[in-house]
N, C-alpha and C positions, 0 to 999 in steps of 0.2 A: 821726256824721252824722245831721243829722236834719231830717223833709220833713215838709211841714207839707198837708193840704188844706184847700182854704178855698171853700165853696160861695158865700156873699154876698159881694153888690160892696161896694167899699171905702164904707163911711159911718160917720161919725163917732157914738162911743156917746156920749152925755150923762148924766150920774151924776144929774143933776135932775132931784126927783122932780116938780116943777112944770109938764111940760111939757103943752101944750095939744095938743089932736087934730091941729092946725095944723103944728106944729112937728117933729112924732113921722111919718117918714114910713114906714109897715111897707113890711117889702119882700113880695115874691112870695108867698104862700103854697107855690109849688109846690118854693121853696128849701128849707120846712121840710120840706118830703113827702121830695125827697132826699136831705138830710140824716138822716133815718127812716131811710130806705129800706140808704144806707150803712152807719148804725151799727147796725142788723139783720142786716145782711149776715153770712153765713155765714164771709165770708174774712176779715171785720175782727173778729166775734166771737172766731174761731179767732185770731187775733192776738193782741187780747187777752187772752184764755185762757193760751196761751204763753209771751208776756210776762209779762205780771202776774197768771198765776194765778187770773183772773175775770175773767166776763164786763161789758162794760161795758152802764151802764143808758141803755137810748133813750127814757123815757119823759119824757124833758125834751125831746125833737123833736117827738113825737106829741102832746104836751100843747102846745107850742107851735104846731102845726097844726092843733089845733082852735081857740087861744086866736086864731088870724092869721084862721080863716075865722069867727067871730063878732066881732071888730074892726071886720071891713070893714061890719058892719053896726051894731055899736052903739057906737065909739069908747070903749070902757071904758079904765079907767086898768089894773085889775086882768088884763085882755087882754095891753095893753101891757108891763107888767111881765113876763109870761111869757115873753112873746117878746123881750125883752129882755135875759133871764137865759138863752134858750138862744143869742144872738145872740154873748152874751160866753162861751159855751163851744163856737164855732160853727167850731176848731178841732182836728180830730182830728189825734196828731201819730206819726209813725210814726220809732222812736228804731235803732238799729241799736248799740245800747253793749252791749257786755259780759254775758254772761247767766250765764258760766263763770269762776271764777277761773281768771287764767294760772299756772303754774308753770314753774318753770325746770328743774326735773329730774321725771324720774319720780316717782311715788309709793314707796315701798319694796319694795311688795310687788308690784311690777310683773310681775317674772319667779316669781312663784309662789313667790317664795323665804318663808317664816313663821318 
């Protein structure tokens, strides 16, 4: 089973790198800030950790948060990009598979027996 959060409303990403200030609409700033905010979190780190043994890196949020609050002032392409690239990772996904092999019997040495 697996559950996906998703903080941005649904808009379409464009792979073109052509697009004009016009075309490119950023969202919220304050969607990157929670999205920060989340994958900082103590309980998603700790998740992380468990799962997979390390923690995840949030510095594509926070870089993103600053690239969305200088956008809104100078329409750079290199802003846009940023934010872009945290937008298509803008999916943290929380997996519930397997972490243990199963087995069918005990181990052998279950009962102390050597």
């Amino acid at each position: 089973m697996m559950s996906t959060v998703t903080v941005f409303k649904e808009q379409n990403l464009v792979e073109n790198d052509d697009l004009t200030s016009t075309e490119f609409k950023a969202p919220r700033c304050l969607d990157f800030f929670d999205m920060w905010r989340f994958c900082a979190s103590a309980r998603n780190q700790f998740h992380q950790y468990y799962i997979y043994g390390k923690f995840q890196d949030c510095s594509v949020y926070s870089k993103a948060l600053g690239s969305c609050i200088s956008y809104k002032a100078t329409k750079s392409s290199e802003d846009r990009d940023v934010m872009l690239k945290a937008m298509k990772t803008k999916e943290i996904k929380f997996t519930s598979s397997s972490v243990w092999k199963k087995r069918e019997n005990p181990h052998e040495y279950w009962n102390g027996k050597e």
